[in-house]
N, C-alpha and C positions, 0 to 999 in steps of 0.2 A: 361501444368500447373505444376509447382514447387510445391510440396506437403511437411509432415513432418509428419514423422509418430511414435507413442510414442507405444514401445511394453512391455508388462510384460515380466520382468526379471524371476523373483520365483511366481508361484500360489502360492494362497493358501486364506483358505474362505474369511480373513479381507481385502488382496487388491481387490480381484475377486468383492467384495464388493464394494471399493474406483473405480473401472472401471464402473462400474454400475450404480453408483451415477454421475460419469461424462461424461459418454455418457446421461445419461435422461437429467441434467442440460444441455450439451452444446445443445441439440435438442432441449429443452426450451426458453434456452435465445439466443434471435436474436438482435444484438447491433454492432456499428458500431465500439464500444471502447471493444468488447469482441472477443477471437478467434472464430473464425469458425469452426461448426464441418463439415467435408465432409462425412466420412464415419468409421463404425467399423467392426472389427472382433471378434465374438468370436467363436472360434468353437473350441472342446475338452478344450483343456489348454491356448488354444493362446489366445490372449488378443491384439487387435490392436485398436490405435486409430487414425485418419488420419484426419490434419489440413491443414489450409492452410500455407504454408511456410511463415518465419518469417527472411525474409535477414538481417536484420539490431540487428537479436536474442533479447539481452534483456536489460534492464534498466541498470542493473547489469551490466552487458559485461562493459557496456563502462562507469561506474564507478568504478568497482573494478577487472575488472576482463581486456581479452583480448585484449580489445579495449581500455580502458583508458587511456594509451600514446600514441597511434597512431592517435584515431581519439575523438575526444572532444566533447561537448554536448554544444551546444552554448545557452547561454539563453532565447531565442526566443522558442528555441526548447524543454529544460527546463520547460519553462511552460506551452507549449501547449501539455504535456507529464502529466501534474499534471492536468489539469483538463479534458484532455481525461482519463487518468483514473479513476479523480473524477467521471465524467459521467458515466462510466463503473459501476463503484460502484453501482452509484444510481441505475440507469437501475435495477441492480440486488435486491437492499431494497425495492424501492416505487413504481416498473412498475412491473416487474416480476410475473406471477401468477403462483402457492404462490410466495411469497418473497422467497430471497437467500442470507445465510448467505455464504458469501465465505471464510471465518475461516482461511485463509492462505495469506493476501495481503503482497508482498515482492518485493526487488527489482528482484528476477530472476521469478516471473510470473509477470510483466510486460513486454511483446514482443513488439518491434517495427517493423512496417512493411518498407518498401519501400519510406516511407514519413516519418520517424519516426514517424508516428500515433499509437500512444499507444494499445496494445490490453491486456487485463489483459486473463490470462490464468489457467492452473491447479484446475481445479473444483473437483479432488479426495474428499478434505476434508469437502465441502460446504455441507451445511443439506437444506433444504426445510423446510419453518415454516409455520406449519398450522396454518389457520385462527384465529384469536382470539389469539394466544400462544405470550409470549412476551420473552421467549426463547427457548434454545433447549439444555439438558443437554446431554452431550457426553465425550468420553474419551478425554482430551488437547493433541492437536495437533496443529502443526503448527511450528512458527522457533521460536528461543530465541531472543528475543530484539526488535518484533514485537509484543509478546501475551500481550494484558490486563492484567493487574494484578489481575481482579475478576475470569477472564476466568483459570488464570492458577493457580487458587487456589480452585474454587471451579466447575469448568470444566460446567461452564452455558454459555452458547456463545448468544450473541441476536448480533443485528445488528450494537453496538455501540463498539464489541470487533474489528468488520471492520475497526470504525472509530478510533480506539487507532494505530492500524497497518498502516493505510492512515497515520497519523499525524508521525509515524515515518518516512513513506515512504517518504512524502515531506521535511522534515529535512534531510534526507542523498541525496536527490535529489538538495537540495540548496547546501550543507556543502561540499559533495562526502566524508562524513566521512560514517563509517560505523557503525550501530548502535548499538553494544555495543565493545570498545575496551580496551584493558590492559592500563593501568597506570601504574603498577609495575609487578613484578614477583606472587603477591597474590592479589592482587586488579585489578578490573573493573569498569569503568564506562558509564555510557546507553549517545547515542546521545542526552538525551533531559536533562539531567540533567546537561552535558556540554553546551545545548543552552539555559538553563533557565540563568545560573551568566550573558551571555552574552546580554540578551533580557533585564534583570531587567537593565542593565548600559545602552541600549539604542546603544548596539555595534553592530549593524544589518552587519554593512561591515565586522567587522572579524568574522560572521558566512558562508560569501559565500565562496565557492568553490574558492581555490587561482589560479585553472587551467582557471577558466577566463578571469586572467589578468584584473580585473576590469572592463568586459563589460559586466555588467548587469544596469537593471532598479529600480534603490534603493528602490521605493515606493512597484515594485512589492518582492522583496525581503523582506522585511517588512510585506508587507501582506500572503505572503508564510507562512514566519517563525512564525509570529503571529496565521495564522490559525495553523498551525503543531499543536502547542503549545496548542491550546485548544480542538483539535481533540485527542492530549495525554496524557492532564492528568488522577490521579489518578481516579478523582471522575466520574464515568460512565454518571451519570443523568448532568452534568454539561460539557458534549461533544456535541458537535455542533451537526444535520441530515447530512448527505450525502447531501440532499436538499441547506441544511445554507450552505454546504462546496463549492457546486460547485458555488452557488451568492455569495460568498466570496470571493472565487478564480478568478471572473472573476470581481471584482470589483463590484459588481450592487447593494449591501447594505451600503451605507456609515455609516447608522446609526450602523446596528449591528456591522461593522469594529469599531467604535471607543468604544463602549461598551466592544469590546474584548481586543483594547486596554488600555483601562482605567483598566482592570480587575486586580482584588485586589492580583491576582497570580504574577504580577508584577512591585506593588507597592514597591518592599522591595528585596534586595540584599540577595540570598539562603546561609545559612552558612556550614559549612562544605561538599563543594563540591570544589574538587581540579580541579587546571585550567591546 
């Protein structure tokens, strides 16, 4: 059997800490969209964590990284990568006991196996929410251009900072942009603010991925980009469940799809946002 094994570089009490938390979580959560854990070490300093091997590595690789000109993400594959990690997700908010914030959703922990079947991985940063809690306040952690903007202001993480990270993740899994990049030498701009000018005109084709070539399924691109977009905005209470994400994704609410389309966030043309 082909293993993968992730070692502490530096001890010391805060990761020894983040190892701890992710060995109890991956022994917890059993999912067929999360890594597996096989086995750990800790004995003196060492710090081992042993998974199953991940051939096809990660989301990332083969959008920005490694793999991105050699080997391409076809959209079939695309999307059965967006709602196997949707499922992941959920698993971890609404089955999970307790739930699991996973505080870190990006494209490099998402691992693809041998089928590209999605496994979301690195549980380091994830909290456990007890019963009744409807956050869990913690130091902000996580990447840039994935965190909530409540999370990274006032460091409360609940389970809807997940769904701001998800809603980028599927915008740079449609676009293969990355989500936040220069415009100038002193300016930035986030993936979702470049996909808002193009969503409000109704330009769903110049949001996909040009490495396509055109061979994707328009309605599902649409519905991608649509959920992204309400999975990301500002307002927390006004962000889809993980639940609404994955019957979105898969098509099976028509009602709620056009309610999200109709939604007044993209009745109207965003102004100073450069293209």
């Amino acid at each position: 059997m082909q293993i993968a094994v992730k070692r502490l570089k530096v001890w010391s009490n805060e990761v020894d800490m983040e190892f701890a938390v992710e060995v109890e979580i991956l022994a917890r959560a059993q999912h067929k969209n999360l890594l597996s854990l096989r086995g750990y070490c800790a004995e003196g300093q060492e710090r081992l964590i042993v998974y199953d091997y991940m051939p096809n590595l990660s989301l990332q690789s083969h959008l920005h990284g490694q793999h991105s000109a050699a080997s391409l993400l076809g959209w079939n594959r695309r999307m059965k990568i967006a709602i196997g990690s949707a499922e992941g997700i959920l698993y971890l908010h609404h089955q999970a006991t307790p739930h699991i914030i996973h505080e870190d959703i990006r494209g490099s922990n998402v691992l693809l196996d041998s089928d590209f079947k999605a496994r979301v991985a690195d549980f380091g940063f994830a909290k456990l929410v007890p019963d009744g809690a409807t956050h869990v306040t913690t130091k902000v952690k996580g990447t840039l251009g994935y965190l909530a903007p409540e999370y990274a202001m006032l460091g409360k993480a609940n389970t809807s900072c997940d769904v701001f990270s998800f809603g980028i993740l599927l915008l740079e899994l449609a676009s293969g942009r990355k989500p936040v990049e220069k415009v100038s030498s002193t300016e930035t701009r986030s993936i979702f603010d470049w996909a808002l000018l193009l969503v409000c005109e109704k330009k769903f084709c110049e949001l996909v991925d040009p490495r396509l070539n055109g061979e994707y399924v328009k309605e599902e691109v649409k519905r991608v980009v649509l959920v992204a977009m309400i999975c990301a905005q500002s307002e927390p209470e006004k962000r889809p469940t993980m639940l609404d994400v994955v019957e979105l994704l898969k098509g099976k609410s028509k009602e709620k799809f056009s309610q999200i389309e109709n939604s007044e966030m993209f009745r109207s043309t965003p102004t100073g946002i450069k293209t």
